[in-house]
ZALOFI-188756 format. One line per 4 residues: for each residue x, y, z of C-alpha. Coordinates in nm, 4 decimals, padded with zeros to 6 digits, m for minus. Each point is the difference from the previous one (the first is absolute). Layout:
X/Y/Z ~ ...
# end
This chain:
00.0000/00.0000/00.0000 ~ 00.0914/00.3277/m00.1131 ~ 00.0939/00.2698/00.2746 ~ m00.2476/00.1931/00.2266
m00.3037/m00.1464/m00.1703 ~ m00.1580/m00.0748/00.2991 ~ 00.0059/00.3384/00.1461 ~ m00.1341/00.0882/m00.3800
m00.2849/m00.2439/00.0051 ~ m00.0816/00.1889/00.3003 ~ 00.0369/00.3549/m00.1420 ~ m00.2435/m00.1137/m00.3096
m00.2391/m00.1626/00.2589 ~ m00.0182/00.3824/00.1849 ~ m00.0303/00.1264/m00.3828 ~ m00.3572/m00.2139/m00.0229
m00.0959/00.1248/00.2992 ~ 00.0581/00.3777/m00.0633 ~ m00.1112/m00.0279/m00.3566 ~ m00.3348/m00.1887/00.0580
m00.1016/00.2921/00.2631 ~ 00.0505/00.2434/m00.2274 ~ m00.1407/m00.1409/m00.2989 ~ m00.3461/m00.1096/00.2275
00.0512/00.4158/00.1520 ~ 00.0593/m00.1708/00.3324 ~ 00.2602/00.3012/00.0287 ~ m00.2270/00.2843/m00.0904
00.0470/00.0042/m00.3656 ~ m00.2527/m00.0314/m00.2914 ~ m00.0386/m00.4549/m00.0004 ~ 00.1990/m00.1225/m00.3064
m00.1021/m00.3670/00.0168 ~ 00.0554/m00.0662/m00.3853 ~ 00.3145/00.0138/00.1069 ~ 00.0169/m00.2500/00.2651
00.1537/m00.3172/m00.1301 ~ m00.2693/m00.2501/00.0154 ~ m00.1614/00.2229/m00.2726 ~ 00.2547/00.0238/m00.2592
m00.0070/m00.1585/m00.3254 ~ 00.3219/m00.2305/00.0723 ~ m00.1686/m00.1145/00.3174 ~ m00.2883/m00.1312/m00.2006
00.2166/m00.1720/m00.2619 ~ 00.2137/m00.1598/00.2285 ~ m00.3293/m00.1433/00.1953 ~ m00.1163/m00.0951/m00.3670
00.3036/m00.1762/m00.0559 ~ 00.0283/m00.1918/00.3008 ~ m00.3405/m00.1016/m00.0192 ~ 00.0858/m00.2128/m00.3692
m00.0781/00.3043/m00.2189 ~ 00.1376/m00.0320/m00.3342 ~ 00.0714/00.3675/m00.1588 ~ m00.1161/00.0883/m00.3745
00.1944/00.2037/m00.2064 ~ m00.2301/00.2692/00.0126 ~ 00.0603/m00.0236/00.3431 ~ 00.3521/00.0003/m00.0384
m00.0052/00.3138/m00.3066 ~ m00.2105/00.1473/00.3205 ~ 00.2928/m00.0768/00.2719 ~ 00.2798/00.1341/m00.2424
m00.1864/00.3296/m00.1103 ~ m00.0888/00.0866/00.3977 ~ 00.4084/m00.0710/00.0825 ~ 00.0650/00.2055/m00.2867
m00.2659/00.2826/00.1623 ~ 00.1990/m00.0134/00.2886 ~ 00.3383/00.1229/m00.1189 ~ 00.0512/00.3684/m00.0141
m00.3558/00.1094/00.1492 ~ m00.1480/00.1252/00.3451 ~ m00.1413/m00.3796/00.1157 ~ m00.1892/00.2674/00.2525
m00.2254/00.1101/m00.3074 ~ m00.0311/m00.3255/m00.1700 ~ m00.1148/m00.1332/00.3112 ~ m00.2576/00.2070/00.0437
m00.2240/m00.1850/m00.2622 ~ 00.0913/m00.3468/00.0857 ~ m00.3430/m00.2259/00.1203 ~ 00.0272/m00.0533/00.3447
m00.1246/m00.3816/m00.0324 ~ 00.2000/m00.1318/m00.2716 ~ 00.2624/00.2449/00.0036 ~ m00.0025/00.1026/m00.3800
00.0494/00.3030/m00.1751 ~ m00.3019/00.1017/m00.1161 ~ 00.1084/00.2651/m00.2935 ~ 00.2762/m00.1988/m00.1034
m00.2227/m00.2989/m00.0419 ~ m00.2808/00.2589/m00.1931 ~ 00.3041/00.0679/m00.2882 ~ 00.1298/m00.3367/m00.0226
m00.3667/m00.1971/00.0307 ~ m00.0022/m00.3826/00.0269 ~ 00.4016/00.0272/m00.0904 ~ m00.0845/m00.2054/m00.2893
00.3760/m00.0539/m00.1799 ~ m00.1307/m00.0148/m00.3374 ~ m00.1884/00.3582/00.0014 ~ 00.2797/00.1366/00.2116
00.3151/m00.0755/m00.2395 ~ m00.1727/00.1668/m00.3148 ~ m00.0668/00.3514/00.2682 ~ 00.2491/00.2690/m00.0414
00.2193/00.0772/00.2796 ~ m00.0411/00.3869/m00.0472 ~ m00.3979/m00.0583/00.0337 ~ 00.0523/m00.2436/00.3375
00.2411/00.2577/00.1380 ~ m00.2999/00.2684/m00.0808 ~ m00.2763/m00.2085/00.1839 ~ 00.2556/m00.0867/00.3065
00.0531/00.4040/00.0092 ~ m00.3648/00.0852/m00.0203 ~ m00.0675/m00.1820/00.2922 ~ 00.2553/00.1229/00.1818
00.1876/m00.3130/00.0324 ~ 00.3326/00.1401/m00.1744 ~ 00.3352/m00.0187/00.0563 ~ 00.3103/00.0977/m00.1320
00.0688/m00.2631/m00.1808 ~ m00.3427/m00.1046/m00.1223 ~ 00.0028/00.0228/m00.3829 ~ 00.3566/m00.1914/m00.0229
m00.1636/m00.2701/00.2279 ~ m00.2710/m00.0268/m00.2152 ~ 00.2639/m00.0803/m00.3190 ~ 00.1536/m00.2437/00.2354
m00.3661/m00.1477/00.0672 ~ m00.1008/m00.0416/m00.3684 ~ 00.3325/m00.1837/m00.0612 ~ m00.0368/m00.2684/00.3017
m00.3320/m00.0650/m00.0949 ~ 00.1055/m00.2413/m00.2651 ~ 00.2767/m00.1526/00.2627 ~ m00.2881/m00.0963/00.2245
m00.2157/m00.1331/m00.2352 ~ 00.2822/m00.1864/m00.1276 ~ 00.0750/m00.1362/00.3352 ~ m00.3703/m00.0835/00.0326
m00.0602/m00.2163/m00.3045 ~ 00.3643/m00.1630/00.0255 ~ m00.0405/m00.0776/00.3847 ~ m00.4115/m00.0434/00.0337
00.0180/00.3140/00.2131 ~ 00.2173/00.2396/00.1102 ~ 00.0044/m00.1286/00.4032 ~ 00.1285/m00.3221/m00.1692
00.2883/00.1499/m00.1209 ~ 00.1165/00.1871/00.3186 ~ m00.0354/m00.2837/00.2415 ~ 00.1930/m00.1779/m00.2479
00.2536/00.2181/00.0619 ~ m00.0438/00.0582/00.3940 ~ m00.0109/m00.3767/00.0589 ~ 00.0199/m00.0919/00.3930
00.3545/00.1570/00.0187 ~ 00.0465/00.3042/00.2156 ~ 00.1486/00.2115/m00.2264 ~ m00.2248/m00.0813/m00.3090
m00.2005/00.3466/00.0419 ~ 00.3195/00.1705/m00.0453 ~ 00.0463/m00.1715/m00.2696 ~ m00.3559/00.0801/m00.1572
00.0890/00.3954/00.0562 ~ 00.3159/m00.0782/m00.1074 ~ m00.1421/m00.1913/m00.3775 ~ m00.3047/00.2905/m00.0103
00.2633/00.3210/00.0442 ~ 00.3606/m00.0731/m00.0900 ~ 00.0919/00.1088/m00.3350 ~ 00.1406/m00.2987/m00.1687
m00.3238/m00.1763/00.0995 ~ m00.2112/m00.1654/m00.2926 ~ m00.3114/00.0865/00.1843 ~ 00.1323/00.3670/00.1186
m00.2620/00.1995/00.0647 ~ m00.0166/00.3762/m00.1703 ~ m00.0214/00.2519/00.3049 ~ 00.0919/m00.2188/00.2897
00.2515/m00.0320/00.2223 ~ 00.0845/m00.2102/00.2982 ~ m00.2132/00.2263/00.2171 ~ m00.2775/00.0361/m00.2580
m00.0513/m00.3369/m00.1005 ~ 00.0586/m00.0756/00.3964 ~ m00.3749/00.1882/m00.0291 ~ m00.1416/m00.1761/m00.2842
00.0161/m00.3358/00.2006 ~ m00.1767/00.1143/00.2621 ~ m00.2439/00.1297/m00.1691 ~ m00.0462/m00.2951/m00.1497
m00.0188/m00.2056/00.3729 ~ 00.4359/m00.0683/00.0570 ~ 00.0689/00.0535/00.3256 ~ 00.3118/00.2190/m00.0265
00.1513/00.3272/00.0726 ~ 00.0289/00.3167/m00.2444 ~ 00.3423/00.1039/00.1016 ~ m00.0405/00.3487/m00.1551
00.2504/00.2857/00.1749 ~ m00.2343/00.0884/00.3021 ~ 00.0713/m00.3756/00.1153 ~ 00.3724/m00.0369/m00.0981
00.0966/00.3059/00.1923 ~ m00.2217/m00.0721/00.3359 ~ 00.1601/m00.3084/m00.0088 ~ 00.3387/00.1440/00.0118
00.2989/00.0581/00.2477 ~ m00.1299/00.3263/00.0559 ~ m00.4019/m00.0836/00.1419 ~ m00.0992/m00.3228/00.0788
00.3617/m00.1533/m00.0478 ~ m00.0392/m00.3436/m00.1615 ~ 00.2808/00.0194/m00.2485 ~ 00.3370/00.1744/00.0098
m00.1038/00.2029/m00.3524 ~ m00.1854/00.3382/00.0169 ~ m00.2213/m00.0868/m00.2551 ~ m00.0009/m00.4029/m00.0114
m00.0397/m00.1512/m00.3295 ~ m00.2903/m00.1432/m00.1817 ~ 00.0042/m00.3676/00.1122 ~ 00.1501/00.1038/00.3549
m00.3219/00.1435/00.0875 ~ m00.1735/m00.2430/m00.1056 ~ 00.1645/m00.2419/00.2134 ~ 00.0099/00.2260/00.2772
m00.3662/00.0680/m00.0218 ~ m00.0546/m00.4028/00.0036 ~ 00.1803/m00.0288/00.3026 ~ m00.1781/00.2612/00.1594
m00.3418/m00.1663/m00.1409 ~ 00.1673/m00.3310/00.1414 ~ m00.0220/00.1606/00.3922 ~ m00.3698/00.1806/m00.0137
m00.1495/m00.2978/m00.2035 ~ m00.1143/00.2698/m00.2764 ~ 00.0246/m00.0676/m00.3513 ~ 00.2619/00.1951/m00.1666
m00.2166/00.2632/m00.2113 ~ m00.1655/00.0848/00.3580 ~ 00.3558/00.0709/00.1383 ~ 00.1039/00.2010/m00.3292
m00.3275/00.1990/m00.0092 ~ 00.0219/00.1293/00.3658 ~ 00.3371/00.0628/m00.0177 ~ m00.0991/00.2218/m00.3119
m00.2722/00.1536/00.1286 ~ 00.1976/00.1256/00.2830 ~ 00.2359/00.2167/m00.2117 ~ m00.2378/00.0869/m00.3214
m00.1794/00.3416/m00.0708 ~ m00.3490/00.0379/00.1213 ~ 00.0378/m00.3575/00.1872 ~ 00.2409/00.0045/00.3278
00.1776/00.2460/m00.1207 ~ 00.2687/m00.0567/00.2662 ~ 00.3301/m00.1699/m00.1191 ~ 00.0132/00.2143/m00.2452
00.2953/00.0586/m00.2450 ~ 00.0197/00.3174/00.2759 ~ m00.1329/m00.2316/00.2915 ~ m00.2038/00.1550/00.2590
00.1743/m00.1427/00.3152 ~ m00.2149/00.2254/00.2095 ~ m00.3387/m00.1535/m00.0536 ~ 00.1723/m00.3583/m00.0244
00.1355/m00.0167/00.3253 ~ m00.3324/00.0910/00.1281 ~ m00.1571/m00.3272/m00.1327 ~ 00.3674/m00.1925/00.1567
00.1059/m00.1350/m00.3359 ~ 00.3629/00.2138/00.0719 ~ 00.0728/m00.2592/00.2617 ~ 00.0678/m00.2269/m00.2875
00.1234/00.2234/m00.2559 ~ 00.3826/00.1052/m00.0280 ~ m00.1403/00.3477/m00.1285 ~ m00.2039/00.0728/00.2571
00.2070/m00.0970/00.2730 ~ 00.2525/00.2319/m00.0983 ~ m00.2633/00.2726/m00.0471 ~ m00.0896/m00.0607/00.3701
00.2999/00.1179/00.0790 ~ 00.0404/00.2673/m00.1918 ~ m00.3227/00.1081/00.1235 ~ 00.1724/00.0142/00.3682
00.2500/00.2248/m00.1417 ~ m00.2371/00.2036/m00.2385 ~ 00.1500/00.3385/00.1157 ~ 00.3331/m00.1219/m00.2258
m00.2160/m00.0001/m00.2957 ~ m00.1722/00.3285/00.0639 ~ 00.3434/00.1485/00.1063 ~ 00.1209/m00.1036/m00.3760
m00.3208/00.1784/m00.1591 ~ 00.0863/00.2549/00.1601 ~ 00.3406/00.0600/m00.1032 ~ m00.1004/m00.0779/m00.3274
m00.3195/00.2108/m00.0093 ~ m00.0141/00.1777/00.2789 ~ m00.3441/m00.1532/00.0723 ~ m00.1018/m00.0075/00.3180
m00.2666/m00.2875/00.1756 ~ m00.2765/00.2936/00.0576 ~ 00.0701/00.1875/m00.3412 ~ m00.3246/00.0071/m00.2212
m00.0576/m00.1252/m00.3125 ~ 00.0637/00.3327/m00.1851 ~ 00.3143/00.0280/00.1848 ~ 00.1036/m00.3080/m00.0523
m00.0436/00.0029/m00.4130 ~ 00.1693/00.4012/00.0307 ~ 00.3222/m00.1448/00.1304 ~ 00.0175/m00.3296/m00.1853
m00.1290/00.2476/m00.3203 ~ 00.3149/00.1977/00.1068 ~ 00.2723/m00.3112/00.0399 ~ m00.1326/m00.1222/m00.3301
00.1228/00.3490/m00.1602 ~ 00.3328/00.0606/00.1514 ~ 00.0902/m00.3178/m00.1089 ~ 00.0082/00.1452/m00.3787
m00.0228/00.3677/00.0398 ~ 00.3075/00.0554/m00.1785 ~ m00.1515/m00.0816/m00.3162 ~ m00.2279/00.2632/m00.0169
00.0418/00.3000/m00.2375 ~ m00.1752/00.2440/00.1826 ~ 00.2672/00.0698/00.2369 ~ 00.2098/00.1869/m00.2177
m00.3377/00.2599/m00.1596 ~ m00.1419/m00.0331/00.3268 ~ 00.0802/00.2175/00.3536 ~ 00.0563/m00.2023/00.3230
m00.3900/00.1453/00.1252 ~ m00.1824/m00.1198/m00.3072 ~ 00.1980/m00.3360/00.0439 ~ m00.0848/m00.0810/00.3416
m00.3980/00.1607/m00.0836 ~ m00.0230/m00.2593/m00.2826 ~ 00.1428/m00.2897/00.2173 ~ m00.1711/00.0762/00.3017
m00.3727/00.0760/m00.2170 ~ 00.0666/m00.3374/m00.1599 ~ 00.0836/m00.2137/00.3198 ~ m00.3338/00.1697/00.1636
m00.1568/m00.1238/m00.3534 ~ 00.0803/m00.3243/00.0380 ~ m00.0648/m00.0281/00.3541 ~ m00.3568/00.1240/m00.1302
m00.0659/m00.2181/m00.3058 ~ 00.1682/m00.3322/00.0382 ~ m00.2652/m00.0667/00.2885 ~ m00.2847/00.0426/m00.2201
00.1631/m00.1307/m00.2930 ~ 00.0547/m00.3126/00.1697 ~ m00.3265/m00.0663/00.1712 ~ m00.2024/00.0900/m00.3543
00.2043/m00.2924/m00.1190 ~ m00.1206/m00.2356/00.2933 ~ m00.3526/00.1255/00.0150 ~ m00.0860/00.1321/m00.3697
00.1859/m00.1921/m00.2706 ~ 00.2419/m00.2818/00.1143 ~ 00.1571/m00.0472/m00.3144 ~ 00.3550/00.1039/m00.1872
m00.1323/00.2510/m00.2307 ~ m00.1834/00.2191/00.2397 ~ 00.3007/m00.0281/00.2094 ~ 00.2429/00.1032/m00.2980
m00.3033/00.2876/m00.1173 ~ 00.0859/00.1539/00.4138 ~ 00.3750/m00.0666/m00.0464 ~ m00.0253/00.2418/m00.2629
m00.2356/00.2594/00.1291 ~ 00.2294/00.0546/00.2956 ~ 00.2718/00.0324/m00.1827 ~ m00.1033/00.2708/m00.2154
m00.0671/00.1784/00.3070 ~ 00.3124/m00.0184/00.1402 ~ 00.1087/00.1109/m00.3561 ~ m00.2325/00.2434/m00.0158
00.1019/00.1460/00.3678 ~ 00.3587/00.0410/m00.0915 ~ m00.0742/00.2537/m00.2978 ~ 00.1392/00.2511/00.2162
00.3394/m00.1469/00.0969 ~ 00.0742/m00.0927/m00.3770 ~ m00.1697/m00.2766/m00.1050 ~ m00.0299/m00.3647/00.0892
00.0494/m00.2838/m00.2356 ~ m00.2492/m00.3234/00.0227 ~ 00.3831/m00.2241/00.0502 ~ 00.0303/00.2120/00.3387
m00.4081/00.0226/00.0811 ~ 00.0195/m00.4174/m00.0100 ~ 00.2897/m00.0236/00.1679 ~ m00.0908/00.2157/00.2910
m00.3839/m00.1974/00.0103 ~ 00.1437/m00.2969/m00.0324 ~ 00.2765/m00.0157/00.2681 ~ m00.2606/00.1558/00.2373
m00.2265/m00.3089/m00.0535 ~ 00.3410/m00.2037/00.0097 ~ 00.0688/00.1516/00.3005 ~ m00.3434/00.0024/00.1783
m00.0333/m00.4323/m00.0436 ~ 00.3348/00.0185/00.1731 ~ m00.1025/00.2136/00.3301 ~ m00.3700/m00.1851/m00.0304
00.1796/m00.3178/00.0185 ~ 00.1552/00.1282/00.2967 ~ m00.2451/00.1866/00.1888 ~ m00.3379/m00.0013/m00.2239
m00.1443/00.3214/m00.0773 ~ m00.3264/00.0631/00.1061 ~ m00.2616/00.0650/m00.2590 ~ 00.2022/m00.0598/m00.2738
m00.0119/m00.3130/m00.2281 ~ 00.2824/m00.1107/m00.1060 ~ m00.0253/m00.3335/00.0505 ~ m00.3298/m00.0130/m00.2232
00.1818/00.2033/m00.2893 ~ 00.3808/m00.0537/m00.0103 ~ m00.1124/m00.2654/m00.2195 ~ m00.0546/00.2886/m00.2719
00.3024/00.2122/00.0740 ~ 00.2332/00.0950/m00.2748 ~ 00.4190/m00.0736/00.0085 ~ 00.1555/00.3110/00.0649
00.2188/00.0417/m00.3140 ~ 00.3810/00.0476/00.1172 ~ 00.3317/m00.1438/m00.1412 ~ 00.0336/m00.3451/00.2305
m00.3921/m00.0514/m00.1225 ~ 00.0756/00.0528/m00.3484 ~ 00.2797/m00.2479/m00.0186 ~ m00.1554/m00.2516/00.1574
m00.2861/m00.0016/m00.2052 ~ 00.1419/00.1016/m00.3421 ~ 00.3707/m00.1130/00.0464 ~ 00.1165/m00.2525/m00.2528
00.1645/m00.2172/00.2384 ~ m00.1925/m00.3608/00.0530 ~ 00.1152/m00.1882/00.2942 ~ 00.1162/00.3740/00.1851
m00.2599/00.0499/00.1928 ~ m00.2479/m00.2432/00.1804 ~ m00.2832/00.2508/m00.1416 ~ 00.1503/00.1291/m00.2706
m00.2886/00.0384/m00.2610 ~ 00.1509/00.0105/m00.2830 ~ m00.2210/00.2061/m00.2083 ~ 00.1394/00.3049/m00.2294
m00.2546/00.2573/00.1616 ~ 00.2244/00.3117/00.0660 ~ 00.0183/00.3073/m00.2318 ~ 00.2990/00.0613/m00.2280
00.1323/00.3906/00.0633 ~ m00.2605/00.2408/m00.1927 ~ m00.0528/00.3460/m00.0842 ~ m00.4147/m00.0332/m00.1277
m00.1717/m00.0824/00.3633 ~ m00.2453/m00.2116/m00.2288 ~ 00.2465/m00.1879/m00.2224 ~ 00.1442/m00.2463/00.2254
00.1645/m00.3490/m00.0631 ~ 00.0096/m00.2336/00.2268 ~ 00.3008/m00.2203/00.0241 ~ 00.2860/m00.1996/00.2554
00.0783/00.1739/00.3243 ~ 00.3924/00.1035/m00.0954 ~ 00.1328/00.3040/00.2546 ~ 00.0144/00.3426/m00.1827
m00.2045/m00.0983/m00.2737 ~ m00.3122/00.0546/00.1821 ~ m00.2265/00.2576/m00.0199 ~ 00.0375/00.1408/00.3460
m00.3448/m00.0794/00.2225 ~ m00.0200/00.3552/00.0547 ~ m00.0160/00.0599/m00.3126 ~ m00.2974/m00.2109/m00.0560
m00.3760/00.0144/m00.1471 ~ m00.3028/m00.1431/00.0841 ~ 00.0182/m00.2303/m00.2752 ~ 00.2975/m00.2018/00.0134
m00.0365/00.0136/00.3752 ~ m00.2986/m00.2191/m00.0438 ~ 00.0856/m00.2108/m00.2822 ~ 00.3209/m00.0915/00.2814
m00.2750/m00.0438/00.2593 ~ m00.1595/m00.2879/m00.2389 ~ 00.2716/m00.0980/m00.0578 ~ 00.1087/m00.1037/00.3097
m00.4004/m00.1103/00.0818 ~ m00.0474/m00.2136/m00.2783 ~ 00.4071/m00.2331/00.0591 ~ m00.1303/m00.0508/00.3826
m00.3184/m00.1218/m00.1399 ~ 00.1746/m00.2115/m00.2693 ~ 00.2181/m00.0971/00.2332 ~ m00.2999/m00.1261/00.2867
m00.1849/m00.1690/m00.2658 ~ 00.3285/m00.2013/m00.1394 ~ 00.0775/m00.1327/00.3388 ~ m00.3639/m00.0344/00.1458
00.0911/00.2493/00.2408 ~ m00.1308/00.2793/00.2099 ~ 00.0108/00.3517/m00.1654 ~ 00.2881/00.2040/00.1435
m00.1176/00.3523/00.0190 ~ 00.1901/00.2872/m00.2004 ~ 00.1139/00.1415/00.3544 ~ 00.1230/m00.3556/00.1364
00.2239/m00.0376/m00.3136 ~ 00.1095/00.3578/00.0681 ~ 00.1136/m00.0633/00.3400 ~ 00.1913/m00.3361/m00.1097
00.1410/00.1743/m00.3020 ~ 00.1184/00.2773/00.2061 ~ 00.2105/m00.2394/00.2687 ~ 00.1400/m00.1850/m00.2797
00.1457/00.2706/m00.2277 ~ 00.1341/00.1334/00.3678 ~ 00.2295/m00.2691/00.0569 ~ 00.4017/00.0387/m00.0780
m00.0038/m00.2950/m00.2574 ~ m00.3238/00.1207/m00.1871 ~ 00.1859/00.3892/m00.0186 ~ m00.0988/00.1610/m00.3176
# end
């Protein structure tokens, strides 16, 4: 037996407990009880399954297009219109109808990704899962005919050996497979089964890294592999007598948007140690004790801020609105057309700005329109303000308006992580934020250097040097033949911010993994081009 996966077992037992109460409103909140695990689709499958089911492959086209639903989407929305008793999704099953194979492979993908959107049911991925659909179709009705169904084939392949579902993930998802499947990977096809009544794990990214050194502490890896969690997860099934999916599905729940919402990929020790899971967790043992000694971590926002425990909101944003400046105030034009008084006016009008808007900015985008595009419309309302505000002092370019927004949202996750700000949201909308455009940034993302950097992007998305602010090309990060970011438009500032968007999806969807947020690749990008052997 693996280490410490006891004292896990024990942690994902407290999980259960935590998560049932809030999803029945036990703990005040509005009751959630699709959500409880006796009414989810792979419960019902897996009952099906034991009880001598044999699957159809409509019911297997159904299984694959709900795993492929459940890459690169909100599983808080989608959930929302699942039936309660059999644990379906109703919209998905309106588009798709009796799944019928021989309709389904003369559709269009462009039309099935239109229905999916139209019922809200979308992801980011969801008309290049539809291609991959349309082309294992044919694979599974193939597999049908040769085998007399498609459950004949699998247990074929599982046999009564241990290690034969690994195996089946293994023959569905690896590349040089005959019987590869077009859209999923381990994780993904992990899904499929279960949705088709496999008792297994989905060892997406939420579950590799809660299994890690750093939380619950089964495996010496941060992020354990693919296969480790899953036989991590069956050892910790082994000690609760729970099948494996019920293991994997609270552990998920406990870290997933608009489920636990706890073990987070920012985990909120606070509330966990309330419900005692931190006396089994590595993470939250050590956050314990830095909770003893919490006046070191104020003591460092304040030397870094000069925030203060009692300071307000406004005051807070003013000063980290201020750090965010000096740290690229040099680069501003003005100061040599501008006096020293209407300097410090502009700065000072546009950290009292800030300390105004962002508040309001934020909390339309958690209470009006939770979406990208609204945020990016706000993004750049606020910064033609701050444009428009420095007018006086000489001008402002929309390379040093970003910047200065940008770092100030940078900078307020940091301090919220720290000591959370009251009344503002960051945790709901840092999802949205934008990567502050500066030279370490830029050459992680658009250096032409594979194998550099662990999140080196690799993606030529940074303007060549250019007199015409609207004729841009974009091309390889290379020092000194970049168009300076102050020097930058609206325009190729958000064709960079797509950029940069649409790899990390790319990237999620090619590994079955969960989206890493603009601002999280930011941060990593920024401690990697810092160290001495990544110097540019």
């Amino acid at each position: 037996m693996r280490k410490n996966i006891e004292n896990a077992a024990k942690a994902v037992g407290l999980m259960d407990s935590y998560l049932r109460d809030k999803f029945s409103g036990k703990n005040g909140e509005a009751p959630q009880e699709k959500k409880i695990w006796e009414n989810t689709y792979i419960y019902h499958q897996i009952e099906g399954r034991k009880d001598g089911h044999v699957f159809t492959i409509s019911e297997h086209i159904r299984g694959m297009i709900y795993s492929m639903l459940s890459s690169g989407v909100s599983w808080d929305r989608i959930a929302k219109e699942i039936d309660i008793s059999t644990g379906r999704i109703i919209p998905v099953d309106d588009v798709f109808g009796k799944y019928d194979p021989e309709t389904l492979v003369n559709s269009e993908p462009r039309e099935l990704c239109n229905a999916i959107t139209e019922k809200n049911c979308n992801g980011r991925f969801t008309e290049k899962q539809m291609e991959g659909l349309l082309m294992n179709i044919p694979k599974l009705q193939a597999i049908d005919k040769e085998y007399r169904g498609i459950d004949n084939f699998y247990n074929s392949i599982i046999g009564t050996e241990g290690s034969g579902l690994k195996k089946l993930i293994q023959t569905l998802s690896g590349s040089g497979s005959k019987y590869k499947m077009a859209q999923l990977g381990e994780a993904l096809t992990s899904e499929y089964l279960r949705n088709v009544g496999y008792d297994i794990p989905k060892p997406d990214t939420h579950i590799r890294r809660i299994l890690g050194r750093g939380i619950l502490g089964c495996s010496d890896a941060e992020t354990v592999s693919v296969f480790e969690a899953f036989d991590i997860i069956s050892e910790i099934a082994q000690v609760m007598n729970w099948p494996l999916a019920k293991v994997d599905y609270i552990l998920w729940s406990y870290c997933a948007d608009g489920y636990g919402e706890i073990c987070t990929v920012h985990p909120k020790c606070d509330q966990c140690i309330a419900n005692k899971v931190s006396e089994y967790c590595v993470k939250g043992k050590n956050y314990g004790s830095k909770e003893k000694n919490s006046n070191e971590n104020l003591y460092l926002l304040f030397c870094n801020y000069g925030i203060k425990p009692n300071d307000s909101c406004p005051e807070i944003i003013k000063k980290v609105a201020y750090k965010s400046f000096a740290s690229f105030c040099r680069r501003i034009s003005f100061y040599d057309s501008a006096s020293l008084d209407e300097r410090n006016k502009a700065v000072k009008d546009t950290d009292e700005l800030l300390a105004e808007r962002i508040p309001v900015f934020l909390k339309a985008v958690q209470t009006e329109n939770d979406s990208q595009e609204f945020f990016d419309q706000k993004h750049k309302e606020l910064c033609g303000e701050m444009i428009q505000l420095f007018e006086p002092a000489g001008g402002l370019t929309y390379g040093i308006a970003q910047r200065w927004l940008n770092q100030t949202l940078q900078n307020l996750t940091v301090v919220d992580c720290n000591m959370p700000v009251a009344s503002l949201p960051v945790a709901d909308t840092k999802k949205y934020y934008h990567v502050p455009v500066e030279p370490a940034v830029l050459s992680v993302a658009a250096g032409k250097r594979k194998g550099r950097f662990e999140h080196e992007l690799c993606i030529p998305c940074a303007p060549l040097k250019h007199n015409e602010p609207m004729v841009y090309q974009m091309d390889w990060y290379v020092s000194g033949r970049m168009q300076p970011f102050e020097k930058w438009e609206y325009p190729e500032y958000m064709d960079f911010q797509k950029a940069v968007r649409n790899r990390l999806a790319e990237l999620a969807s090619s590994q079955d993994g969960a989206f890493m947020t603009p601002l999280d690749w930011a941060f990593c990008a920024a401690l990697e081009a810092a160290q001495p052997r990544y110097s540019l």
